[in-house]
N, C-alpha and C positions, 0 to 999 in steps of 0.2 A: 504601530506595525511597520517593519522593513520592509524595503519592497524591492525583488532583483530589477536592478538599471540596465541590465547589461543586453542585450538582442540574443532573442533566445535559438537556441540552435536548432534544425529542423529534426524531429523526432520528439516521444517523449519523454516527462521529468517523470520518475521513478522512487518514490521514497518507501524505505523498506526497514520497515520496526520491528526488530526481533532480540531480546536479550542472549540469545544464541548469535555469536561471531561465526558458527558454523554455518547456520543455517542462512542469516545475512546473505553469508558467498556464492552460498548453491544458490539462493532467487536468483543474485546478482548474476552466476552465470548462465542458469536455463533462459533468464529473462533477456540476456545476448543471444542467445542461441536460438530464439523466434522467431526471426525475421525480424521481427516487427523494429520497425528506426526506433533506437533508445539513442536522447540527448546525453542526460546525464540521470546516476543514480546515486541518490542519496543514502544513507544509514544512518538511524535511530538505536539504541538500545532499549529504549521505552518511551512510553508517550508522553513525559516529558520534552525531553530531547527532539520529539517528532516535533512537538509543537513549535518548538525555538524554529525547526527547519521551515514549518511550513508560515512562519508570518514571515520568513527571509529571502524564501524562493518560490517560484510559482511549480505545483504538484502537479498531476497528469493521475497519476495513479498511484493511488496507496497499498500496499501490503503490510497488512499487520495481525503479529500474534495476538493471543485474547492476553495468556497468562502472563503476564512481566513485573518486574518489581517498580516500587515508584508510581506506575499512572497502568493500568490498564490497555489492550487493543478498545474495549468498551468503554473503558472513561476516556478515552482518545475519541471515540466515536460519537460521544456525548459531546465533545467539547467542538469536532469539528460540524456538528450540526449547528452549533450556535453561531459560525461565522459565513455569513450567505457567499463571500467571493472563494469558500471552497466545496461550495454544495455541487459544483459541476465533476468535481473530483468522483474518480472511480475509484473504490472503495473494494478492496478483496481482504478478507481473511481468511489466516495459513495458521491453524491450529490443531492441536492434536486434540482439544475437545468439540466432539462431532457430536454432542445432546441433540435432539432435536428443541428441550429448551433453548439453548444458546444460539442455535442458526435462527429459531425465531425473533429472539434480543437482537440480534446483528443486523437481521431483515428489515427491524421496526427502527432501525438505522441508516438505513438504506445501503447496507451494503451490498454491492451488487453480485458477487463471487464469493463459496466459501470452499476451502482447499485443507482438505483434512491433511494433517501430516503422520505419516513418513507419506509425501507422495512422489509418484515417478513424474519423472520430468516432462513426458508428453503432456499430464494434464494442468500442471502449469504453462505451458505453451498455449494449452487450447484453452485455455483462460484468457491471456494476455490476451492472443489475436481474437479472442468476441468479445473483446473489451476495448481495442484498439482503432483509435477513429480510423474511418476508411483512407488510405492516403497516407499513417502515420509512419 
């Protein structure tokens, strides 16, 4: 496992997994547009690629779609169950499948937010900030 050396900047790290380069942008800019102090934001195209990020940089909060090619937002979610230095990691998924099977699969995952898409930008905001440590 890598692990960042570097002093981390105040605010949070931000990794955002979506095979959509559209949709990447729009988190990236509602997730400025919160208030809430963002450090730095990462990009994934799928949870492969997430993975590589997250043994290399320390997470804060995830966002991830379900559907992607390659690895799954769910075999991603599988996989970060298995590693305990990222179980403090806040966990949202931004999917256009709103089942009520699937919100229970992601629950029994612990993820903490799920954000149907297309959505407006308020309710991504009022995700971040009651997801956002107090102070962040």
């Amino acid at each position: 496992m890598v692990t960042d050396t570097q002093p981390r900047s105040p605010g949070l790290s931000l990794l955002v997994v979506d095979d959509s380069a559209m949709m990447r942008a729009m988190i990236k800019r509602v997730a400025n547009l919160t208030g809430v102090a963002i450090a730095t934001v990462y990009e994934a195209s799928n949870g492969v690629e997430a993975l590589r990020l997250l043994e290399a940089h320390p997470i804060d909060v995830l966002f991830t779609d379900i559907n992607m090619p390659e690895m799954t937002g769910t075999e991603l979610l599988r996989e970060v169950e298995k590693h305990p230095e990222w179980q403090r990691m806040i966990r949202v998924i931004v999917s256009t499948d709103g089942s009520q099977a699937r919100r229970e699969e992601v629950a029994s995952l612990h993820a903490h937010a799920y954000v149907e898409k297309p959505f407006r930008p308020e309710v991504m905001r009022d995700v971040l900030t009651q997801v956002a440590p107090t102070g962040a």
